[in-house]
TILOPA-536407 format. One record per residue (C-alpha): residue number from 1; residue in one letter; chain; x, y, z. Coordinates in nm, 2 decimals. Each point is the difference from the previous one (the first is absolute). Layout:
 num residu chaine      X      Y      Z
 NUM      a      A      X      Y      Z
...
This chain:
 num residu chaine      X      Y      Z
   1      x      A   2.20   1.50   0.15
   2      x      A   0.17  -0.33  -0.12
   3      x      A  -0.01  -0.03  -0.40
   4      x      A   0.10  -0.30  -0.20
   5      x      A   0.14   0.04  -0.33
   6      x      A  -0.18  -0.17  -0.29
   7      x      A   0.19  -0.01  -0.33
   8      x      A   0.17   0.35   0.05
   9      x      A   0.12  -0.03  -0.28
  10      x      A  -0.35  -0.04  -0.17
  11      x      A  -0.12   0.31   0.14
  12      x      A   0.24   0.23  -0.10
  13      x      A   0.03  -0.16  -0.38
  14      x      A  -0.34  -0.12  -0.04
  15      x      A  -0.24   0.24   0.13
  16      x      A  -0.11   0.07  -0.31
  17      x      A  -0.23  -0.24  -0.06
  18      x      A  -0.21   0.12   0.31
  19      x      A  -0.12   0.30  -0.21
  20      x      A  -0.19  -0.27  -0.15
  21      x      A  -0.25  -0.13   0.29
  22      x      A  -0.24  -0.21  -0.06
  23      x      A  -0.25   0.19   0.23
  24      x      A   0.03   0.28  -0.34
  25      x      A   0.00  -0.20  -0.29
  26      x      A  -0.20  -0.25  -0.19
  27      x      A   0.27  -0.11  -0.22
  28      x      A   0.14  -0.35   0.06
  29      x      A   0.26   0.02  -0.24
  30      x      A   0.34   0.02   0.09
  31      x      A   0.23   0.32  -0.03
  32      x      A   0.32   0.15  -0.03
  33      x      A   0.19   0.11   0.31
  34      x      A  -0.02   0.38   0.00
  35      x      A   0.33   0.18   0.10
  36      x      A   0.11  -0.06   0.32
  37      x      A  -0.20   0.18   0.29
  38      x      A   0.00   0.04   0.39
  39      x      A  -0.39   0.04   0.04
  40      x      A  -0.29  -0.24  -0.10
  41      x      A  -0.34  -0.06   0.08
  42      x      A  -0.22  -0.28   0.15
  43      x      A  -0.35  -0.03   0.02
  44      x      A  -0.16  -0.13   0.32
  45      x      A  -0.35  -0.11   0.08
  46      x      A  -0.15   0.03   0.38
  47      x      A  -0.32   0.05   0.10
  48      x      A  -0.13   0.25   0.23
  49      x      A   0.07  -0.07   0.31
  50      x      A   0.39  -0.02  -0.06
  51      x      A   0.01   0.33  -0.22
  52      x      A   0.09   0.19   0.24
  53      x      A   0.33  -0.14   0.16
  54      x      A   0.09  -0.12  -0.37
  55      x      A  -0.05   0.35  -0.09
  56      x      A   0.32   0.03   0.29
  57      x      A   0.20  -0.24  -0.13
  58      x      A  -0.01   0.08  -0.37
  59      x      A   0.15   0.34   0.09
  60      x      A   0.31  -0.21   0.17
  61      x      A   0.03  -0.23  -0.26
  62      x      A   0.06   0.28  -0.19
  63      x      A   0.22   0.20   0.18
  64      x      A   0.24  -0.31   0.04
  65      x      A  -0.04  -0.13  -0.32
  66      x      A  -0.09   0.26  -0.24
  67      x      A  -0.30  -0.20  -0.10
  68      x      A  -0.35   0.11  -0.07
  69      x      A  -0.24  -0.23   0.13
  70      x      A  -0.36   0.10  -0.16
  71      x      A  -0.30  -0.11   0.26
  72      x      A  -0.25  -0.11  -0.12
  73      x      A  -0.35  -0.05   0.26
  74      x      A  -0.26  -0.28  -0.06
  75      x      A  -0.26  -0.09   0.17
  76      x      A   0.06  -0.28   0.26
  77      x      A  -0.29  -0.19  -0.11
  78      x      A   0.12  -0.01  -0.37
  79      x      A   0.42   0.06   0.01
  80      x      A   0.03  -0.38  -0.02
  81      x      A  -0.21  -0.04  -0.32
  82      x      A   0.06   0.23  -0.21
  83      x      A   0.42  -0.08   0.05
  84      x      A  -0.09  -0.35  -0.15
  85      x      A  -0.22   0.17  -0.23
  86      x      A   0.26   0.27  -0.11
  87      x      A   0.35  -0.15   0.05
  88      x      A  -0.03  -0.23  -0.35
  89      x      A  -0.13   0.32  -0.21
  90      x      A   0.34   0.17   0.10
  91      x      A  -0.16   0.25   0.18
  92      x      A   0.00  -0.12   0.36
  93      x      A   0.25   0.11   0.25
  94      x      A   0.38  -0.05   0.07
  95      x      A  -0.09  -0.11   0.40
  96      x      A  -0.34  -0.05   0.15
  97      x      A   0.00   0.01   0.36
  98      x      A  -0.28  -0.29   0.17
  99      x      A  -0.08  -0.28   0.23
 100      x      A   0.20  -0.30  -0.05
 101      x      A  -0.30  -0.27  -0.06
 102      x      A  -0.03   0.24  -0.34
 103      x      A   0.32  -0.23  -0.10
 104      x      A  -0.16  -0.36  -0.14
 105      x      A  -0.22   0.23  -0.23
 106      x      A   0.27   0.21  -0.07
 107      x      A   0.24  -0.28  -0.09
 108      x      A  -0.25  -0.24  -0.23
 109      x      A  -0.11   0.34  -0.18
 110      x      A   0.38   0.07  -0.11
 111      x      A  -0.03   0.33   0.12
 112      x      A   0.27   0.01   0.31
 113      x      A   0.38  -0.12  -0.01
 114      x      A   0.22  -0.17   0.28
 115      x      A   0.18   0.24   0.20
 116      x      A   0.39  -0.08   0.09
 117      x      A   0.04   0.06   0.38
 118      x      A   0.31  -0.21   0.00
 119      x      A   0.14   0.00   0.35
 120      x      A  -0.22   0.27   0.10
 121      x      A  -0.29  -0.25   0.04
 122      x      A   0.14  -0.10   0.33
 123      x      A  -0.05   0.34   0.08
 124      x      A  -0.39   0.00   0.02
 125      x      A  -0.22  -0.22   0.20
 126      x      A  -0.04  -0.35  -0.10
 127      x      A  -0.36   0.06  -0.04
 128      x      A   0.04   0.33  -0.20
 129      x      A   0.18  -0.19  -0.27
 130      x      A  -0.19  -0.34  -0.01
 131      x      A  -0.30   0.20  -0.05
 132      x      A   0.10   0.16  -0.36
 133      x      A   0.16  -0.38  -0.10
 134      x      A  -0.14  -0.15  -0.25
 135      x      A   0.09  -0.33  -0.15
 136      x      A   0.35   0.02   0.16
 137      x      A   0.04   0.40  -0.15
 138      x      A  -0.04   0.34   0.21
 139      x      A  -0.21   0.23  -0.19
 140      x      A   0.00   0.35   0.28
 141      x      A   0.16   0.11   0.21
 142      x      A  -0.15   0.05   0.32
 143      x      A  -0.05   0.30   0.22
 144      x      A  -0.27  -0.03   0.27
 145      x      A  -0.16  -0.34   0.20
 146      x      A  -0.31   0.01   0.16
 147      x      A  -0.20  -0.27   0.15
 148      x      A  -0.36  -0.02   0.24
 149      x      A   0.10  -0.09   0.38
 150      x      A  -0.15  -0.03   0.33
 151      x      A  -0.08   0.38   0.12
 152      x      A  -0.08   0.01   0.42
 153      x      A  -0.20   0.26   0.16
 154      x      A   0.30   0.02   0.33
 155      x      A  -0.28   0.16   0.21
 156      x      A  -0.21  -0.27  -0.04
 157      x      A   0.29  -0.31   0.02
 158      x      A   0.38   0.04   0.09
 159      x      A   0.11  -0.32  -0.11
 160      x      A  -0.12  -0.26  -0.22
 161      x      A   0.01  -0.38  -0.03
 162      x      A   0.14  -0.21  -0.22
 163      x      A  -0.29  -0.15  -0.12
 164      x      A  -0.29   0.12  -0.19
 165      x      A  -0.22  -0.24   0.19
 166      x      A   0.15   0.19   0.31
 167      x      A  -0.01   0.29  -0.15
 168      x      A  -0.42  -0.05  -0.04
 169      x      A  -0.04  -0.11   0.33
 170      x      A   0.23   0.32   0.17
 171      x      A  -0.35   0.17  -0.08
 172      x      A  -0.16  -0.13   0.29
 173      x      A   0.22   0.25   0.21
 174      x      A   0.00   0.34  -0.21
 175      x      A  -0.39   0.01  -0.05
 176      x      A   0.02   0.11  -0.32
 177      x      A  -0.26  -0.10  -0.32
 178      x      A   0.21  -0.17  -0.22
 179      x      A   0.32  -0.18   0.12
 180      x      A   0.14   0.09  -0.31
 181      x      A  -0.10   0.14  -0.33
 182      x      A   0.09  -0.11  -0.35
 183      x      A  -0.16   0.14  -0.26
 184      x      A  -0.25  -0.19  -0.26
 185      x      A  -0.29   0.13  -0.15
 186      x      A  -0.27  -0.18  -0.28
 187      x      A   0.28  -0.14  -0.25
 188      x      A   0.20  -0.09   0.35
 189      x      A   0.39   0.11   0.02
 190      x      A   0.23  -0.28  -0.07
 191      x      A   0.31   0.25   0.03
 192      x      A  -0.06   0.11   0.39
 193      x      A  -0.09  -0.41   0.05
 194      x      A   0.35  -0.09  -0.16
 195      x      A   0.19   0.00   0.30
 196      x      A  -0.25  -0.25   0.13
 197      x      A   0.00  -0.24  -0.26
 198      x      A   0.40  -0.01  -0.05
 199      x      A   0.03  -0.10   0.43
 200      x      A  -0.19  -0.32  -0.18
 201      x      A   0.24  -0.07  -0.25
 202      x      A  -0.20   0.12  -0.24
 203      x      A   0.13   0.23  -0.23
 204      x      A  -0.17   0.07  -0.32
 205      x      A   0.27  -0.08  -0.24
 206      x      A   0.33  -0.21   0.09
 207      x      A   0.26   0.22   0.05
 208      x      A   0.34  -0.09  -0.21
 209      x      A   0.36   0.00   0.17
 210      x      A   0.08   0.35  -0.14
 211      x      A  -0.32   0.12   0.18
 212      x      A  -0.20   0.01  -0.36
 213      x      A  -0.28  -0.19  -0.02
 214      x      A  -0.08  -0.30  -0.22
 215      x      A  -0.36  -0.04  -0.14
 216      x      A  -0.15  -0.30   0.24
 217      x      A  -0.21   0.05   0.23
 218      x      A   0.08   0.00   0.36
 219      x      A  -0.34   0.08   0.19
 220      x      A  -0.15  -0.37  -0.07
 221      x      A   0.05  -0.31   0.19
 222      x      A  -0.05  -0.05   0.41
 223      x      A   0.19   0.33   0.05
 224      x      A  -0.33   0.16  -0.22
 225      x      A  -0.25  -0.15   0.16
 226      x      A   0.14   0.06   0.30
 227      x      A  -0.04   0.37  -0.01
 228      x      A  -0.34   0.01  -0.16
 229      x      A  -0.10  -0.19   0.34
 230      x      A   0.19   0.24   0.19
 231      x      A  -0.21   0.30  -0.19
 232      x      A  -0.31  -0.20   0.04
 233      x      A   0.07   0.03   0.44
 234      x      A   0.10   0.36  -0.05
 235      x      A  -0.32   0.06  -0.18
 236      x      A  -0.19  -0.15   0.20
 237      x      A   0.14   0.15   0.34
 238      x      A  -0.06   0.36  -0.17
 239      x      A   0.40   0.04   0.04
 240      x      A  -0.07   0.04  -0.40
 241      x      A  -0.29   0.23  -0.15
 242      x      A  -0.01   0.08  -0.37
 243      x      A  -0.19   0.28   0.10
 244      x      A   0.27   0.21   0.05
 245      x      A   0.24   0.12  -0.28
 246      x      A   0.30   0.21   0.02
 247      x      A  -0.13   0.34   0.06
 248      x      A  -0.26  -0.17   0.32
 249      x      A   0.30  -0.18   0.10
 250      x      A   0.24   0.30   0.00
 251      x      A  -0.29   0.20   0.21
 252      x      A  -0.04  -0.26   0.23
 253      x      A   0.33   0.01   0.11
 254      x      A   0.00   0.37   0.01
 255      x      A  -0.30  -0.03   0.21
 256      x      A   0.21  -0.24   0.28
 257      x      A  -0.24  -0.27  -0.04
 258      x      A   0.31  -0.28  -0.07
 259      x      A   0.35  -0.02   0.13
 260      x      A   0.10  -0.15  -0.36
 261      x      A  -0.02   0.04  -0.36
 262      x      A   0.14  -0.14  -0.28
 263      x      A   0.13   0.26  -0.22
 264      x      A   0.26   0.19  -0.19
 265      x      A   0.17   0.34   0.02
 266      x      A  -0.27   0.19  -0.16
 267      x      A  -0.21  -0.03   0.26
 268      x      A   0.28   0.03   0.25
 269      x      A   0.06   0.29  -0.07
 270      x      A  -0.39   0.11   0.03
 271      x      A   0.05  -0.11   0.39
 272      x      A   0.32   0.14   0.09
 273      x      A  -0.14   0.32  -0.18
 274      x      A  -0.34  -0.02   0.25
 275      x      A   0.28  -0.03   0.30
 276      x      A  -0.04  -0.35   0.05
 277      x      A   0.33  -0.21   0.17
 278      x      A   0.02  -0.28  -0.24
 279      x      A   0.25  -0.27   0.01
 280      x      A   0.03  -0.25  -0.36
 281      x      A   0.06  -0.36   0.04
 282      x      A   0.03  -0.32  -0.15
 283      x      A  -0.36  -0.17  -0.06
 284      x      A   0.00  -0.29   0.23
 285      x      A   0.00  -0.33  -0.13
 286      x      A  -0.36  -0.18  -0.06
 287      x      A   0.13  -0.37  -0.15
 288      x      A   0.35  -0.04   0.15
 289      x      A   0.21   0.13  -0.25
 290      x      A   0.15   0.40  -0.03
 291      x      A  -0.28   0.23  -0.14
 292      x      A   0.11   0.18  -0.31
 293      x      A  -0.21   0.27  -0.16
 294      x      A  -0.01   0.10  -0.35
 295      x      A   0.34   0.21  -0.01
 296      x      A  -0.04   0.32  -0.29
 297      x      A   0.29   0.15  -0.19
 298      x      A   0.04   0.28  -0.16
 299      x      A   0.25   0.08  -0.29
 300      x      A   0.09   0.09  -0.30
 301      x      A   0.01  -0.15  -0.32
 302      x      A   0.20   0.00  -0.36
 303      x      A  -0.20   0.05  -0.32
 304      x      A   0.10  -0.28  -0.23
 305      x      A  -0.05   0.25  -0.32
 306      x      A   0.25   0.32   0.20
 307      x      A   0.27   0.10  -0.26
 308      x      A   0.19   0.11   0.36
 309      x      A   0.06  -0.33   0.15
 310      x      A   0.31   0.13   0.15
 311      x      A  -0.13   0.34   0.17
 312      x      A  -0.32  -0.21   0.10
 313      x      A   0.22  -0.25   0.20
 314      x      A   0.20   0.34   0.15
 315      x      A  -0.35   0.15   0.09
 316      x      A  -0.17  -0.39   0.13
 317      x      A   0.33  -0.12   0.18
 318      x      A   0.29   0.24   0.07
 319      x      A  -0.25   0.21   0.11
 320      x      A  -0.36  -0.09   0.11
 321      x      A   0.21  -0.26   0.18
 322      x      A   0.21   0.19   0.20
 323      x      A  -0.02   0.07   0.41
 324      x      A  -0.08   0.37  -0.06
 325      x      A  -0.32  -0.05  -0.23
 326      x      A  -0.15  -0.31   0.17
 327      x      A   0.03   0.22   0.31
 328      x      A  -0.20   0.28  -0.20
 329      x      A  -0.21  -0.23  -0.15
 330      x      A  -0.08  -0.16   0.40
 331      x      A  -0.08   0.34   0.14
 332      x      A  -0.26   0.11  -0.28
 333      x      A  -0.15  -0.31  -0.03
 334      x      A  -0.02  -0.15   0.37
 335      x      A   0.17  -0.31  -0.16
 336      x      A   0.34  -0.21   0.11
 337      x      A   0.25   0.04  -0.24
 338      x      A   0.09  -0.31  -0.21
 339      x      A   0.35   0.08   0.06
 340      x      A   0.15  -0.18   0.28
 341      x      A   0.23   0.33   0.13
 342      x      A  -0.32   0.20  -0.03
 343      x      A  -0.20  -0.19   0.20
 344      x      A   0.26  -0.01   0.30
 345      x      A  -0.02   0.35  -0.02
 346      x      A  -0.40   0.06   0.08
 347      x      A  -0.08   0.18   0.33
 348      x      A  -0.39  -0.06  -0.03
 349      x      A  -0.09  -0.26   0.21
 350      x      A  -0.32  -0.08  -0.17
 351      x      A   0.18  -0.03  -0.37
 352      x      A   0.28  -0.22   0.19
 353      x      A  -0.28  -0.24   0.15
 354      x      A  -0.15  -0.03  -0.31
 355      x      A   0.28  -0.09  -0.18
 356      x      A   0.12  -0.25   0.27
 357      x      A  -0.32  -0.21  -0.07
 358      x      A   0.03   0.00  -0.34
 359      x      A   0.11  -0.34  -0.06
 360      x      A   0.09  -0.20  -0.29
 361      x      A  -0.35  -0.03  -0.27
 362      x      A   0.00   0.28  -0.21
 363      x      A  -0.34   0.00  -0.21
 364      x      A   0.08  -0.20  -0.33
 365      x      A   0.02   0.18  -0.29
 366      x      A  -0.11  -0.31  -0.20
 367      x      A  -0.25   0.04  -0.24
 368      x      A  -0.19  -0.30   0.12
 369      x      A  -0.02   0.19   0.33
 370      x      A  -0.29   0.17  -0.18
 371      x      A  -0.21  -0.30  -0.04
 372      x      A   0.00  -0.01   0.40
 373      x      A  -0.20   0.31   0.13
 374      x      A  -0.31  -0.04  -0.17
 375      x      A  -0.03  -0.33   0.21
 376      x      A   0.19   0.05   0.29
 377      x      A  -0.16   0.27   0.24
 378      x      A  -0.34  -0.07  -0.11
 379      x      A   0.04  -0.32   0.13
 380      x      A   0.14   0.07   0.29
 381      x      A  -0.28   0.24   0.09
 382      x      A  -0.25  -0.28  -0.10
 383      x      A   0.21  -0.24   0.30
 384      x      A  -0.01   0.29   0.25
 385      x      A  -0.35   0.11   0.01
 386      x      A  -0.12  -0.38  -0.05
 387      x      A  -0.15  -0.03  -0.31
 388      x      A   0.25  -0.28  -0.10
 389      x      A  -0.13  -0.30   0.24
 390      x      A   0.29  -0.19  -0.08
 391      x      A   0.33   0.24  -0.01
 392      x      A   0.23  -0.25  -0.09
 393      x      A  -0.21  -0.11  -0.35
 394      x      A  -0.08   0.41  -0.04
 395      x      A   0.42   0.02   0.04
 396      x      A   0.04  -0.29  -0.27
 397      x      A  -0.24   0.13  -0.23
 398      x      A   0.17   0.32  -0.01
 399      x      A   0.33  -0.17  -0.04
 400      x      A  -0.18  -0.22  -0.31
 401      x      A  -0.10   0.32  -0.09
 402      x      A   0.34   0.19  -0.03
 403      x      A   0.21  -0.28  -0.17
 404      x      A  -0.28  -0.04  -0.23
 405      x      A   0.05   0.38  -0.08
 406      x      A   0.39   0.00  -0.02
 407      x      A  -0.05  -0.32  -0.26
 408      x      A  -0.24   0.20  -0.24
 409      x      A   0.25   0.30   0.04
């Protein structure tokens, strides 16, 4: 297994001040070195369904480096709260392991610093990194990519066209229900839609050069309203049916009754598991341009309040981000690894397919993304099932609707 060296020097001088982790202690005041020691301690958060390959990797981390690393399991549905909560008393963690769209919230709350990949950022996918940039500053370091593609039922279609007008129309020879399913439900499902709306050119924020995004709004103008009439013929051609949600959707598929669904790898993994021969695919282009779903990243993070900056970078960098663990990481969580080598090295087919439609959009981690959902899906669901009799002023609306949000913060 391939280790970089951070500030050797620093670890064999300075380890003292790891006996003081921030995860222990809710004393902000600063210290005095202790004598000189070869074992520390860091404190890490994860939630629980990454306790138990963490629980793996702690035990190598500290077998190589001598260094405890104290778990510490929080629920899923509160680990990102309470660590903007805690990390100011003192009393938060040295590394919290998350989803990179935590990082705008993360960053404007103080409680996260940059992390220095240096050369090594070449060394993850583009995607991976631009996803934890924020305001020109990487703030994780990435460690799994996943993303919602095109899923085909292969005995009910062996190939598919590069259109997703063709794609609609293929149904007339598999005499199935649905030509294809995407999930949607009351609120409607603006995530499984993305892929749609991008092939428009419209993309819900305007992506910088470094991949980050910038705070205007991309899903207005002709390219909008182009897709809210393109939802509007879906609707009204039942390709679309907000009746069904994820787990109707997931059954249908199960059931054979499309050759297609737009989906991710949990649900994959449900049909491969039922003996299914699935291939994963590219969504095919609705507007003309590439369709790019939402792409998620897992990583980890650096408390802004550790007292172990240097072991937390060891732990984050030299060795969450090495070929070894993102290949560890891949195999328990059914994820590509962020790191390039890694990835090459994937036998699944389904995990390599997935990560070959990817793209480029990772979901912003701007906090004005949060002023979006409450409008978005709704109204898209409004546009589908035709209670919006004009979809492009239902579309413009919604737009008003979000900028008006973002400007009252």
């Amino acid at each position: 297994m391939r280790r970089s060296i951070l500030l050797a020097a620093a670890l064999t001088t300075t380890l003292a001040l790891a006996a003081c982790s921030s995860g222990d202690s809710g004393d902000d005041s600063t210290t005095e070195p202790e004598e000189t020691s070869s074992t520390g301690s860091l404190t890490v958060w994860v939630d629980e369904t990454r306790i138990d390959v963490f629980k793996e990797l702690a035990a190598q981390f500290k077998e190589e480096k001598g260094v405890d690393v104290k778990l510490v399991q929080k629920a899923s549905g509160d680990i990102r709260e309470e660590f903007v909560q805690q990390v100011p008393t003192g009393k938060g963690p040295d590394v919290v392991i998350g989803a990179h769209d935590w990082t705008g919230e993360f960053v404007t709350n103080g409680v996260v610093q940059p992390v220095e990949l240096g050369d090594k950022a070449a060394e993850f996918s583009d995607v991976s990194v631009s996803a934890f940039t924020y305001d020109g500053a990487v703030y994780g370091v990435p460690y799994a990519v996943e993303n919602i593609a095109l899923v085909r039922n292969n005995q009910l279609a062996s190939e598919t066209p590069a259109t997703f007008d063709e794609l609609v129309a293929q149904n007339a020879t598999t005499g199935a229900q649905y030509p294809i399913i995407i999930q949607q439900g009351d609120e409607g499902d603006a995530y499984h839609l993305y892929p749609l709306q991008t092939s428009f050119g419209a993309p819900v924020f305007v992506q910088n050069e470094d991949g980050s995004y910038s705070t205007e709004l991309g899903l207005g103008g002709e390219q909008g309203t182009a897709f809210a009439n393109y939802l509007a013929k879906l609707g009204a051609e039942k390709v679309l049916d907000p009746a069904i949600d994820g787990e109707k959707a997931k059954q249908a598929f199960l059931d054979g009754q499309s050759p297609y669904i737009v989906t991710g790898p949990w649900y994959a993994t449900e049909f491969t598991d039922a003996g299914m021969d699935i291939s994963v695919l590219p969504v095919p282009s609705a507007g003309g341009e590439p369709a790019m779903p939402f792409v998620g990243v897992q990583g980890a993070f650096i408390s802004a309040k550790t007292q172990n900056a240097v072991l937390a970078n060891e732990f984050v960098v030299n060795f969450l981000g090495t070929q070894d663990v993102q290949l560890e990481l891949a195999q328990a969580g059914g994820r590509a690894p962020a790191l390039t080598a890694a990835a090459e090295m994937i036998t699944d087919p389904i995990m390599t397919q997935f990560a070959e439609a990817a793209g480029t959009a990772p979901m912003p981690s701007i906090p004005e993304m949060g002023s979006v959902w409450q409008f978005w899906g709704t109204t898209e669901v409004q546009i589908i099932s035709g209670q919006a009799a004009d979809p492009a002023a239902a579309w413009q609306t919604m737009v008003d609707n979000i900028q008006s949000a973002i400007d009252a913060g």
